[in-house]
C-alpha positions in Angstrom: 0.0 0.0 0.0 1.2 3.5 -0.9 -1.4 6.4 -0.1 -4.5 5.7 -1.7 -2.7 3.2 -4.4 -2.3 0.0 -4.9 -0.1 -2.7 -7.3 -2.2 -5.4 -9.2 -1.1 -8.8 -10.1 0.4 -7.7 -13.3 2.6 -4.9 -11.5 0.1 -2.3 -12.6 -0.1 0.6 -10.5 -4.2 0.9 -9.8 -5.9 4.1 -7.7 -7.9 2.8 -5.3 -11.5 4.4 -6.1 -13.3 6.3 -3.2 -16.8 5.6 -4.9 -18.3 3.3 -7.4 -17.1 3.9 -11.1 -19.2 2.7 -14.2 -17.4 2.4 -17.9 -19.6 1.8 -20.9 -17.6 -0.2 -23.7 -18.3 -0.7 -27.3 -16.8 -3.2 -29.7 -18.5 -5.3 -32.4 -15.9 -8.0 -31.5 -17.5 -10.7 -28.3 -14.1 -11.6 -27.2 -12.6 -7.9 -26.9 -15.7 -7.1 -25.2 -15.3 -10.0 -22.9 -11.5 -9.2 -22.1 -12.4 -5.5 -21.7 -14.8 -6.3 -19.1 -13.0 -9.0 -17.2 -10.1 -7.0 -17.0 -12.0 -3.8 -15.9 -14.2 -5.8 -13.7 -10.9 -7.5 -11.8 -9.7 -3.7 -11.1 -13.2 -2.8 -9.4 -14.8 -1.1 -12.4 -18.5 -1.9 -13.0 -18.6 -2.5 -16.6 -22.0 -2.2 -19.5 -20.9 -3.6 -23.1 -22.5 -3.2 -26.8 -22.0 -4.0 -30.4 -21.5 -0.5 -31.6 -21.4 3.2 -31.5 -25.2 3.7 -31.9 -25.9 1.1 -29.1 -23.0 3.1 -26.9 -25.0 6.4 -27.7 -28.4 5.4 -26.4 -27.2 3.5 -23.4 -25.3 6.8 -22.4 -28.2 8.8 -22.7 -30.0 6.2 -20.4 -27.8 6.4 -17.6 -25.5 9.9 -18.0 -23.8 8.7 -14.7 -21.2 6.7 -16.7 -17.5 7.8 -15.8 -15.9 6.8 -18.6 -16.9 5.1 -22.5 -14.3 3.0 -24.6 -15.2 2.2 -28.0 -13.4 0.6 -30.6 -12.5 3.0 -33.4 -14.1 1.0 -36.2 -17.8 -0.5 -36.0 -20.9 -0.8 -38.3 -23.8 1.7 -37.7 -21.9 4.0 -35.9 -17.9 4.0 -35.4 -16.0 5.1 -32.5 -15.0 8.4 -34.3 -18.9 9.5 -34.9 -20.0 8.6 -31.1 -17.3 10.4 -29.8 -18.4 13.8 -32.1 -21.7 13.4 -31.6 -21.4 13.4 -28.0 -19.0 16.3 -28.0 -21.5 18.0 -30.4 -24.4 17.6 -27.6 -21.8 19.4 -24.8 -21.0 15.8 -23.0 -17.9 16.4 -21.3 -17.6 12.4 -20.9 -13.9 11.2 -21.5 -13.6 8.5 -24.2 -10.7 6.0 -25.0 -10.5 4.8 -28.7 -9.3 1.8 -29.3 -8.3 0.5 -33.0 -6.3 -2.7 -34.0 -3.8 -1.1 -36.5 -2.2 2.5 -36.2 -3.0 5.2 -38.4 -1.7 8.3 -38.1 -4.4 10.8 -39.5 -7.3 8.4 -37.5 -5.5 9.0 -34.4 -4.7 12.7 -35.0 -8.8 13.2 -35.9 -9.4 11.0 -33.0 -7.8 13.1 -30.2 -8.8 16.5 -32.0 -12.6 15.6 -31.9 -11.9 15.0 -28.2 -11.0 12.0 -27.9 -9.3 11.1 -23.9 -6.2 8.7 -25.6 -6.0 6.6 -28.6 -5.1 3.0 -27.4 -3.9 0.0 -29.6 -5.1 -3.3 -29.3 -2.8 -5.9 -28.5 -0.5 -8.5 -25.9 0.0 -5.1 -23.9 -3.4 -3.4 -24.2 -4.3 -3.7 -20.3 -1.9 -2.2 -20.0 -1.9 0.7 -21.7 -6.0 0.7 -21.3 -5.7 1.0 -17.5 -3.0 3.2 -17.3 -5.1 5.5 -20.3 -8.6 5.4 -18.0 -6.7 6.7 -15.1 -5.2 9.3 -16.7 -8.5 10.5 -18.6 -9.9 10.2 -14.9 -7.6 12.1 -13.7 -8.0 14.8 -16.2 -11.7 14.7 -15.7 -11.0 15.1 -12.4 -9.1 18.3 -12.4 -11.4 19.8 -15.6 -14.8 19.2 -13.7 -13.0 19.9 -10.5 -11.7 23.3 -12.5 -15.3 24.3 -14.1 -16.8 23.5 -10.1 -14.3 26.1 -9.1 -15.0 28.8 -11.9 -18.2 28.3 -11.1 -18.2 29.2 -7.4 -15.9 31.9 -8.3 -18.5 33.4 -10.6 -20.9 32.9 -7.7 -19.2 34.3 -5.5 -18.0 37.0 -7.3 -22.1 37.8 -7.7 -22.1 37.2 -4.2 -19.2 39.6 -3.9 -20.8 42.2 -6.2 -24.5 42.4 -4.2 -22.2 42.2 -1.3 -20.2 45.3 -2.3 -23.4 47.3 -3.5 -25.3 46.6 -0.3 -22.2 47.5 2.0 -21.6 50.8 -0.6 -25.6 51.4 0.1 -24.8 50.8 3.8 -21.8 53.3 3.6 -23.1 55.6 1.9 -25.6 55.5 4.2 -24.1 55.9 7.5 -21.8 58.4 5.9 -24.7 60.6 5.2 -26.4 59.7 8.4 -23.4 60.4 10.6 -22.3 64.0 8.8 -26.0 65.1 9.4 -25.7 63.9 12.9 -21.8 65.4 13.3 -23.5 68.8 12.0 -26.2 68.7 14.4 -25.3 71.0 17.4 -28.8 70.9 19.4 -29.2 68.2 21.3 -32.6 67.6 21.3 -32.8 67.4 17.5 -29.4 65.4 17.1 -31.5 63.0 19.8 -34.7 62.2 17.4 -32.1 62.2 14.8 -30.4 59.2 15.9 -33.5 57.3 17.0 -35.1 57.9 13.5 -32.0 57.2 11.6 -31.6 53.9 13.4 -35.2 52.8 13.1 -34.4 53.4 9.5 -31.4 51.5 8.5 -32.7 48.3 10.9 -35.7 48.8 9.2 -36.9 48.9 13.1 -40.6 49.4 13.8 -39.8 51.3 16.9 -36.9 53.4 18.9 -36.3 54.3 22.3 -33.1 56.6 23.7 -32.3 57.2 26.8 -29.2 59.2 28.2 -26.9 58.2 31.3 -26.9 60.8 34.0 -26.1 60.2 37.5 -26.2 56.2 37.4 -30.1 56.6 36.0 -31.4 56.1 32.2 -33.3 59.1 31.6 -36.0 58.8 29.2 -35.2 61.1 26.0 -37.0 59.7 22.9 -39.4 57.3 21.6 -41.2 56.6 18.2 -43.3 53.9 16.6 -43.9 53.7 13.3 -47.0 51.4 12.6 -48.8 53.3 16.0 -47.7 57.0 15.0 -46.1 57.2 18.1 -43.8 59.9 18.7 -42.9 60.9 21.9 -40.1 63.5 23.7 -37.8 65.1 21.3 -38.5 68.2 19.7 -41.8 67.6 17.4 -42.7 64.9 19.7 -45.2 65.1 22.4 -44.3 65.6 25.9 -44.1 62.7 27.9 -42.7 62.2 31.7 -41.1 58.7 32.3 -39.1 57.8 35.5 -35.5 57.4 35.1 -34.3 53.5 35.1 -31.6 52.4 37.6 -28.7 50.4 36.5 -29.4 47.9 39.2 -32.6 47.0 38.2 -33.7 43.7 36.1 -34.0 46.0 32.7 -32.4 45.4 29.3 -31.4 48.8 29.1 -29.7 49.2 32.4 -28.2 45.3 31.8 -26.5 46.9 28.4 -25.4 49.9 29.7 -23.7 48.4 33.5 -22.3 45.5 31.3 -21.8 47.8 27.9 -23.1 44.7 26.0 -25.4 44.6 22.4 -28.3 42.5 23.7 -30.4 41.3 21.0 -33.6 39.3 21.7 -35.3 37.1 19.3 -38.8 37.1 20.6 -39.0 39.2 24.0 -41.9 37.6 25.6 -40.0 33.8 25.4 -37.0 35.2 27.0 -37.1 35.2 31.0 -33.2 36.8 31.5 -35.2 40.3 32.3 -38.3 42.4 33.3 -40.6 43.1 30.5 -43.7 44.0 32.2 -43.4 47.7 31.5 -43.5 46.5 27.5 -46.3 44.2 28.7 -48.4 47.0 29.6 -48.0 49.0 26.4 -48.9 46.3 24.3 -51.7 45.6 26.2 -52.8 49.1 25.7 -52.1 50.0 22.6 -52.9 46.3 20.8 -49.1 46.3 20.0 -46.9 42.9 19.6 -43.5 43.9 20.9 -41.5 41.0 19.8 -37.6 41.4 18.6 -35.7 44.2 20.3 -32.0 45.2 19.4 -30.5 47.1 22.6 -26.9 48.9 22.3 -25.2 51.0 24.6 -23.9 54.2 23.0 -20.0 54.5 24.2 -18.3 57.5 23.5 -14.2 58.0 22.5 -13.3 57.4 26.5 -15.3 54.2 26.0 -17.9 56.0 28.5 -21.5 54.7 28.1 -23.5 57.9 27.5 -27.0 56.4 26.7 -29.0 53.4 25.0 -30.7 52.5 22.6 -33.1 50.2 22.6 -35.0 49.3 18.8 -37.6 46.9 18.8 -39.6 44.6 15.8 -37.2 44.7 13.1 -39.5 44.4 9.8 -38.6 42.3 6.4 -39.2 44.6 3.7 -40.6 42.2 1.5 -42.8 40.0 3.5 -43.3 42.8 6.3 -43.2 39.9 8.7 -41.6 41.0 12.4 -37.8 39.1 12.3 -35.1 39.1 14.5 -32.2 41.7 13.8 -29.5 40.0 11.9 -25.9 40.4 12.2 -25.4 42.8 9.2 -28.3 45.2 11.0 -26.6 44.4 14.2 -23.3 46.0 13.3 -24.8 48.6 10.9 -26.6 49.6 13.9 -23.9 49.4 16.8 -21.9 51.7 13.9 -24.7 53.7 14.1 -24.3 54.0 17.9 -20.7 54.4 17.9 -21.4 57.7 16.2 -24.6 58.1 18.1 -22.1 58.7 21.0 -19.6 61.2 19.7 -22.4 63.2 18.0 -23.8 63.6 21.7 -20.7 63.7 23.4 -20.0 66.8 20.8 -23.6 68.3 21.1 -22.9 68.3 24.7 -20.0 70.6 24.4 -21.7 72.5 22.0 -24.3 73.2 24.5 -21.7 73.6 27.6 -19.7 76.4 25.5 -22.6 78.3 24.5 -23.9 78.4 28.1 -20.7 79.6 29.1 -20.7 81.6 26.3 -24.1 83.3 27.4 -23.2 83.3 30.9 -19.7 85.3 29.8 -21.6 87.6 27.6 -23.3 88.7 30.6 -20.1 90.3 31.5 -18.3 90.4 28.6 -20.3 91.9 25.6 -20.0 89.5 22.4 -19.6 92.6 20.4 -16.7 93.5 22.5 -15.1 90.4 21.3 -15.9 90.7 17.9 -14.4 94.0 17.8 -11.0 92.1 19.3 -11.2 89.5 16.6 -12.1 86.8 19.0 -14.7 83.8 18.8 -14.4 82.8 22.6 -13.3 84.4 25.3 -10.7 82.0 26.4 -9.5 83.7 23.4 -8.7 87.4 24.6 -5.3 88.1 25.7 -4.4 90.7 28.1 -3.8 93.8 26.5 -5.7 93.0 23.8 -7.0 95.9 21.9 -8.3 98.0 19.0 -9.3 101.3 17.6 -12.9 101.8 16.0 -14.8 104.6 15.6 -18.0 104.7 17.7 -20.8 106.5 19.5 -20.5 106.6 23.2 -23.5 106.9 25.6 -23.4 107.4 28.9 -26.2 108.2 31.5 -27.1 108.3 34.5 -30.1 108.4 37.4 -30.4 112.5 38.6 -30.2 112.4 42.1 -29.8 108.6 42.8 -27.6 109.6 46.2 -30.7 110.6 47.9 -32.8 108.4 46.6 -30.6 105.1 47.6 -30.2 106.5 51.0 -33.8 105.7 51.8 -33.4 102.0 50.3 -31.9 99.1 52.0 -29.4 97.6 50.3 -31.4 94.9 48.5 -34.1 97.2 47.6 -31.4 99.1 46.0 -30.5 96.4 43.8 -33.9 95.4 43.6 -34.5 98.8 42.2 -31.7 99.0 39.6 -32.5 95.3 38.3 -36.1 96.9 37.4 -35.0 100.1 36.1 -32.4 98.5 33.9 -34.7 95.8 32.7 -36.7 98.5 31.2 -33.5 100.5 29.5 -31.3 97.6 29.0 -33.3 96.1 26.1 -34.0 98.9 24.1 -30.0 100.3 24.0 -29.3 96.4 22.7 -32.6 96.7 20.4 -30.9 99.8 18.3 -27.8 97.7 18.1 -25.7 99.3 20.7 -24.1 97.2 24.2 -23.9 98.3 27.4 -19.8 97.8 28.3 -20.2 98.5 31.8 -22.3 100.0 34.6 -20.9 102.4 37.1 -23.2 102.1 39.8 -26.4 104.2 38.4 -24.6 105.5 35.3 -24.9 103.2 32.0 -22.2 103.3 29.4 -22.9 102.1 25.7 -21.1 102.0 23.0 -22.9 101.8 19.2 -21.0 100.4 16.4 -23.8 101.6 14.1 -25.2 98.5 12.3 -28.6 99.6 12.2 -29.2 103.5 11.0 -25.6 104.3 11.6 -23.0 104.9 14.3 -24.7 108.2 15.7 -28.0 107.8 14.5 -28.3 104.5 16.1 -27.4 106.1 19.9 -29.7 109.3 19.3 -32.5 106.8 18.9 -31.6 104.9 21.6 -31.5 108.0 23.3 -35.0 109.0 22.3 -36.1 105.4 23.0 -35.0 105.1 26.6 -36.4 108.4 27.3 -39.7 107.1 26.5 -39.3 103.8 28.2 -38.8 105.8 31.6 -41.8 107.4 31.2 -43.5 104.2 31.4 -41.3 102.9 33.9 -42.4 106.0 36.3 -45.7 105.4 35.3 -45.4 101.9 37.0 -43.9 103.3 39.5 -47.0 105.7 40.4 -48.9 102.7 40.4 -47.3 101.7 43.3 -47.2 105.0 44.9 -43.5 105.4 44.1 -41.9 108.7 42.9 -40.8 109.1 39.4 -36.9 109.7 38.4 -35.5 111.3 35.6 -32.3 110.8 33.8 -29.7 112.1 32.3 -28.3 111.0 28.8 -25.0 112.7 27.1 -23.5 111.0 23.4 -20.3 111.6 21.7 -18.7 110.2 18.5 -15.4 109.4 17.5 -12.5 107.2 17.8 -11.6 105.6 21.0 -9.6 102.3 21.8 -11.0 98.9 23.2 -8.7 96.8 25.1 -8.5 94.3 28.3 -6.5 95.6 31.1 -5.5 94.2 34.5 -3.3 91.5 34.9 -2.6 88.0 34.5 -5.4 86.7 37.0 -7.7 89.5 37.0 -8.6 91.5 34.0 -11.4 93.6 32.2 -12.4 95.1 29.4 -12.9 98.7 28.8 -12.6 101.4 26.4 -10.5 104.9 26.7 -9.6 107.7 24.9 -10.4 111.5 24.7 -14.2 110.7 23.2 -15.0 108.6 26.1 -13.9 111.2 28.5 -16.0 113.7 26.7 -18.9 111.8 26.4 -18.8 111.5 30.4 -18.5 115.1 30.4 -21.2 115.7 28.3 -24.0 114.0 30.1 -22.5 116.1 32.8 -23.7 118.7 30.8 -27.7 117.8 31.4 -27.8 118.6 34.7 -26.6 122.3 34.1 -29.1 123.1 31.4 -31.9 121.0 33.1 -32.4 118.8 29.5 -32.6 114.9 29.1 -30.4 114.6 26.2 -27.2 116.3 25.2 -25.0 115.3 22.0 -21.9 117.1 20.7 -20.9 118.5 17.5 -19.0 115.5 16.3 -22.1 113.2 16.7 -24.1 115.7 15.0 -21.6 115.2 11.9 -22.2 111.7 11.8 -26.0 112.3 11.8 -26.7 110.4 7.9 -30.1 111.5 9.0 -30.2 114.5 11.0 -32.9 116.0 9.7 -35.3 113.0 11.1 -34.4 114.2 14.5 -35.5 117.4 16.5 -32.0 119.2 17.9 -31.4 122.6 19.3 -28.1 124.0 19.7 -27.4 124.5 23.3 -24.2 125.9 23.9 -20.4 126.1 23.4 -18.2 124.8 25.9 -14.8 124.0 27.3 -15.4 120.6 29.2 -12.5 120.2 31.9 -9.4 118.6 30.6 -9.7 119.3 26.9 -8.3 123.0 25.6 -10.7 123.3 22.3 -14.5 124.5 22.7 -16.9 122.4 21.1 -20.6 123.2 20.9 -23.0 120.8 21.8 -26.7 120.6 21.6 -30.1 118.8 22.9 -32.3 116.5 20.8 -35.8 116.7 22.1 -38.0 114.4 20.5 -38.3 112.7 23.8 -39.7 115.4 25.6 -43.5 115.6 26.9 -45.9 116.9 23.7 -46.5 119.7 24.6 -42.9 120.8 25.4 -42.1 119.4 22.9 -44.4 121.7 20.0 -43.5 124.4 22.1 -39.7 124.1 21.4 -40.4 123.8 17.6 -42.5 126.4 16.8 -40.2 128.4 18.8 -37.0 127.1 17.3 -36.6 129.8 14.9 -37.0 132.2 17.7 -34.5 130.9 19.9 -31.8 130.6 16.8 -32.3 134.3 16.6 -31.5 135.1 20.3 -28.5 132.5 19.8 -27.3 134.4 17.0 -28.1 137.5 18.3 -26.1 136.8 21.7 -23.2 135.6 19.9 -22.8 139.2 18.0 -22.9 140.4 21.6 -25.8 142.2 21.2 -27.2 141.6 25.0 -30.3 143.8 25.0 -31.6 142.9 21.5 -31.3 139.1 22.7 -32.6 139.4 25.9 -36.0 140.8 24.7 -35.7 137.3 22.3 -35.3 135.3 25.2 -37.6 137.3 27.6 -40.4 136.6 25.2 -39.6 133.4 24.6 -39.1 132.6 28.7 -43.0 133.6 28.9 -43.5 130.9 25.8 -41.4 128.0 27.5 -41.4 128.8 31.4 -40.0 125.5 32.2 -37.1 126.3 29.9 -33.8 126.1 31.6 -31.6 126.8 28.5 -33.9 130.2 27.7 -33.8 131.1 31.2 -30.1 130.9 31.1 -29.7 133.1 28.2 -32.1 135.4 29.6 -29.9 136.1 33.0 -26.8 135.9 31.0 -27.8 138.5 28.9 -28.2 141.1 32.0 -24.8 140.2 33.2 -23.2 141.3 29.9 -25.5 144.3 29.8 -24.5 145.5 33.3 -20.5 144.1 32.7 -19.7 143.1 29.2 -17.3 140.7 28.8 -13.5 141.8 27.7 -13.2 139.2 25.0 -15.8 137.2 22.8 -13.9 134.2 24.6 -15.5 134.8 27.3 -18.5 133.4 25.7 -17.0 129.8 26.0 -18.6 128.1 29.1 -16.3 126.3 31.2 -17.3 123.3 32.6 
């Protein structure tokens, strides 16, 4: 013995034959018939014999599991030659040995071209030769079929390959879409009925339940159903008010988050590992048949669990029958999660940095940033700074001293919180932001995005004039006395900046406009009116003539050299004032003009009159006694004119 071979009698090396193996001979000769088959027979072949070719051809198309035919080249009705094409002709693949008793060339040429297995002589050493020829066509049949088996599954499984590779592109393509809308989502409660929508839909899930880990409890976030029109929590779904789980109780969720496992359940109600009454219930309800169920804990990059979720009755899409999450839905979905967890982990940062952001912009104005060229404010650097032209507004409450001194302390803040509310919002509304408060005092700066850099602060101006009114109209109400303000507004460059140092810093602006605007809501008090702007402001008026603006006077504020005139906008003022002052504008620009060409007497008979027209005028009034000064003393040089403050 030797492997699977073994030596016959006649020293003829014979493979020992793992099944059965059937050859079909014909010869028209009895006794080469009778050789063939006793000789085949005697090396375990199972051997059929005929006359002829024709006789070999219907035999084989009786039994087709023949292994091998050997037919003698010449016979009557059909030779060995014409079998052998004709089966070729019909596809057969069979192998057949020719046999002749003489050689010829040309016969055996034809013979093996037609597809003949071997050409075999007969003679003293045909066994020989005939064995030794059927092993070899075996063998060769062997490796062709063997060969054609193998292209075969290669072509299958290249198919196989090809749905494969479209599904899995499908699949890709997918979750590629899926995860950049959920990596672009930054509110949380949208990217949360994202997720559980998008993973219903690539399970083909029927329903979808999230919850999110938070103190060692499964909070109740989402949770849709398809086939009931279910839609619950989330931000188009309705409210609904579920108690958190615990991670020590008997509850697939909590199991798959504490043990950060995929559970995936066949048919729910069959399995007794955990607690399904709560699932129980709702079907019983709502007529449902909760059957599959897919639960994966969401992990984020730290391999954290941050939530669940849990996807029940996965659906076949052509039967529509309930079926158990395979693995391909399995690991689409737990890819699903995977980014399920970063999107929230990210969405949760997203919503951290904007609170701080909100909470910072409380102290630090956002425009104050942007004027810095900074996003965040871990951005700014100390000294820090800028230059921009700008309106500045400052004002402040008249008399506040007295009026804090009979408020306690929290009644004081109390008091400021409510004044404040009502100003705050309307300097912000005309695109302006408060950079600091200085006890009472408000100071706002206006970039000018609405109307323009100084038309934007008038109106402000106007606009909080008219909000105090109804403030001290609340204030009434409540037997509380009214308080007036005063607003002053200048224009002009001035630097923004952090200062301090290393642990303690602010931001602020300086610089001679700032100073000037201080001074010039200084400038109320003196001439008893609400709103004072200076020349520079009144420049960068694109709209002045929408406003209502009397010159009030020129003046040398303390700490700058030049005079600069400033005047009063008055649109705020009571009605009536108000249509006083303009029909009597022209009037009062003539005793202006007159007392500036020092002609006292012939402007104080202007102002006279005009004091009988506007008796609660502080500016005429003013003029008036000035103008009797200069008539008893005149002054030495038109300098004098100039008002220091």
């Amino acid at each position: 013995m030797n492997g699977n071979n073994t030596i016959n009698d006649r020293g003829i090396m014979t493979k020992l034959k793992e099944k059965e193996q059937t050859i079909l001979i014909a010869d028209d000769e009895l006794l080469v018939r009778e050789v063939l088959s006793e000789m085949l027979t005697a090396h375990g072949y199972v051997v059929d014999a005929v006359s002829n070719g024709l006789e070999a051809y219907e035999q084989y198309k009786k039994n087709s599991d023949y292994t091998l035919i050997i037919s003698d080249m010449i016979m009557p009705v059909m030779s060995g030659l014409d079998l052998l094409k004709k089966l070729r002709e019909e596809g057969s693949d069979i192998p057949v040995i020719i046999l002749s008793g003489s050689y010829d060339v040309s016969a055996a040429v034809e013979a093996i071209k037609s597809g003949a297995s071997d050409y075999v002589l007969k003679g003293q050493d045909a066994e020989e030769a005939v064995i030794i020829s059927i092993q070899k066509a075996l063998e060769k049949q062997q490796i062709l079929r063997s060969n054609k088996r193998l292209v075969e599954d290669l072509a299958e499984k290249s198919k196989q390959l090809e749905t494969f590779n479209n599904v899995l592109k499908i699949t890709v393509d997918k979750l590629t879409k899926v995860g950049a809308s959920l990596m672009s989502e930054r509110s949380l409660a949208k990217l949360l009925d994202m997720i559980v929508r998008e993973s219903r839909d690539v399970t083909n899930a029927d329903g979808g339940t999230l919850y999110v880990l938070e103190d060692d409890l499964l909070h109740f976030k989402i949770s849709q159903n398809r086939s009931l029109n279910i839609f619950l929590g989330g931000i188009d779904g309705g409210p609904a008010m579920f108690p958190p789980l615990a991670l020590n109780e008997n509850y697939v969720s909590a199991y798959a988050a504490m043990k950060k496992e995929i559970v995936n359940i066949p048919d729910v109600y069959k399995s007794d590992q955990f607690d399904f009454t709560g699932p129980k219930r709702f079907d019983e309800s709502a007529g449902y048949n909760t059957k599959s169920m897919l639960v994966l804990p969401m992990i984020d990059r730290q391999g954290v669990v941050i939530g669940v979720l849990q996807l029940i009755n996965s659906i076949d899409p052509d039967t529509t029958e309930i079926v158990e999450f395979n693995e391909s839905l399995i690991a689409i979905a737990q890819a699903l999660a995977c980014q399920a967890a970063v999107c929230i982990e990210n969405a949760k940062s997203y919503e951290t940095i904007q609170k701080k952001n909100i909470a910072f912009g409380r102290f630090v104005p956002n425009q104050f940033l942007n004027f810095l060229g900074k996003v965040e404010v871990e951005h700014v650097n100390l000294g820090d700074a800028t230059e921009q032209e700008l309106s500045v507004l400052f004002s402040d409450i008249r008399q506040f001293t007295s009026i804090s001194e009979k408020l306690t302390p929290e009644e004081n803040f109390r008091f400021l919180n409510e004044y404040l509310r009502y100003i705050g919002p309307v300097i912000t509304g005309n695109g302006g932001f408060i950079d600091k408060y200085i006890g009472d005092a408000i100071m706002a700066l206006f970039p000018g995005i609405h109307a323009g850099v100084a038309d934007d602060a008038v109106i402000a101006a106007i606009g909080m004039r008219r909000r105090l009114s109804e403030y001290n109209e609340e204030r009434k109400k409540s037997g509380q006395a009214s308080i007036d303000i005063g607003i002053g507004i200048n224009t002009g460059t001035m630097t923004l900046g952090t200062i301090g140092f290393e642990t303690r810093m602010d931001s602020t602006v300086i610089g001679d406009t700032v100073n000037l605007a201080s001074r010039i809501e200084g400038i109320t008090k003196k001439y008893g009116i609400p709103i004072v702007i200076s020349e520079f402001t009144i420049r960068e008026l694109r709209g002045p003539g929408k406003f209502h603006i009397r010159e009030i006077d020129i003046v040398r504020v303390k700490g700058k050299e030049e005079p600069i005139t400033v005047y009063e906008i008055f649109d705020a003022d009571p009605e009536g004032v108000k249509e006083a002052k303009i029909k009597n504008l022209k009037a009062y620009n003539e005793g202006l003009s007159l007392y500036r060409a020092h002609r006292w007497e012939d402007s104080l008979k202007v102002f006279s009159g005009l004091d009988k027209l506007l008796p609660a005028d502080d500016v005429v009034r003013l003029y008036s006694e000035r103008c009797r000064n200069f008539i008893e003393a005149p002054p030495e040089r038109s300098d004098d004119l100039v008002v220091r403050l």
